[in-house]
C-alpha positions, 0 to 999 in steps of 0.5 A: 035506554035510547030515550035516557040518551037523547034526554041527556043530549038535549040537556047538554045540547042546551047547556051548550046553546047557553053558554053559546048565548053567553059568549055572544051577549059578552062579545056584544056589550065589549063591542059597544062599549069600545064603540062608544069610546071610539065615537068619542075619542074620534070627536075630542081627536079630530076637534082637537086636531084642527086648530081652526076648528078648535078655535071655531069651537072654542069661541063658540063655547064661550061666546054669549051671543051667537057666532056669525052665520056659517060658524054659528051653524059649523058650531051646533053642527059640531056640538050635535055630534058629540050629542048624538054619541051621548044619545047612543050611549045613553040608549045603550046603558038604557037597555043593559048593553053599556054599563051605567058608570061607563055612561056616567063617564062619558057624559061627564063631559056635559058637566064640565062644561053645563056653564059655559054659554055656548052650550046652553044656547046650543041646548035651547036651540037643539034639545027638541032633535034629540030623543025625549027620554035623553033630553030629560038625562041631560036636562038632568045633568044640566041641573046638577050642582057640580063645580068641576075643573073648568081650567080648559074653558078659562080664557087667556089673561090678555098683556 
């Protein structure tokens, strides 16, 4: 009789431990996803919060040639950031804990803006720091066909 109780014990001990577990994995994945989506909207806020440095970033985006020393390097900074959040998110989504169509969301920002010729000198100059198999997700991206809204990036017709 004991031996019947302490196999039922173990079973619901183990039962318990599982969803245990559950809960845990499910607290993870919410805790990354709202990570990701913080580390990009404190980007886009505070990008879009200074107007200097919006401006920086914009010429920077649409400039053929490189800016002048300090911007230009200001400009890579800034880019490299949001980057770096891309990469995380990418590695999240790689190993299960961020849901793919969340990655595919937020990096479509890469495509609406793959044209533009401050990010494809930004991706000559800085790809080799970023992690290979993220590289080749963008390079990837890069190679799309797409022809999304670039309204924002379109430089005011001057009078």
């Amino acid at each position: 009789m004991a031996e019947i109780v302490g196999a039922v014990a173990v079973v619901v001990s183990l039962a318990y431990v599982g969803i245990q577990v559950n809960d845990g994995v499910g607290a993870s994945r919410s805790a990354s996803v709202n990570d990701a989506n913080v580390a990009l909207q404190n980007w886009y806020l505070e990008l879009g919060s200074d107007e200097q440095t919006s401006n920086l970033f914009y010429r920077g985006m649409m400039s053929e040639d490189a800016l002048p020393n300090q911007e230009e390097f200001q400009f890579m900074m800034i880019f490299h950031g949001v980057f770096l959040a891309f990469q995380n998110s990418y590695w999240l989504s790689v190993e299960g804990t961020l849901d793919r169509e969340l990655l595919d969301s937020l990096t479509a920002a890469i495509l609406g803006v793959k044209d533009t010729p401050g990010l494809r000198r930004y991706w000559r100059q800085r790809r080799s720091y970023l992690n290979e198999s993220f590289a080749l997700y963008v390079d990837e991206l890069l190679e799309r066909d797409t022809n999304p809204s670039m309204e924002i990036y379109r430089l005011p017709e001057r009078n």
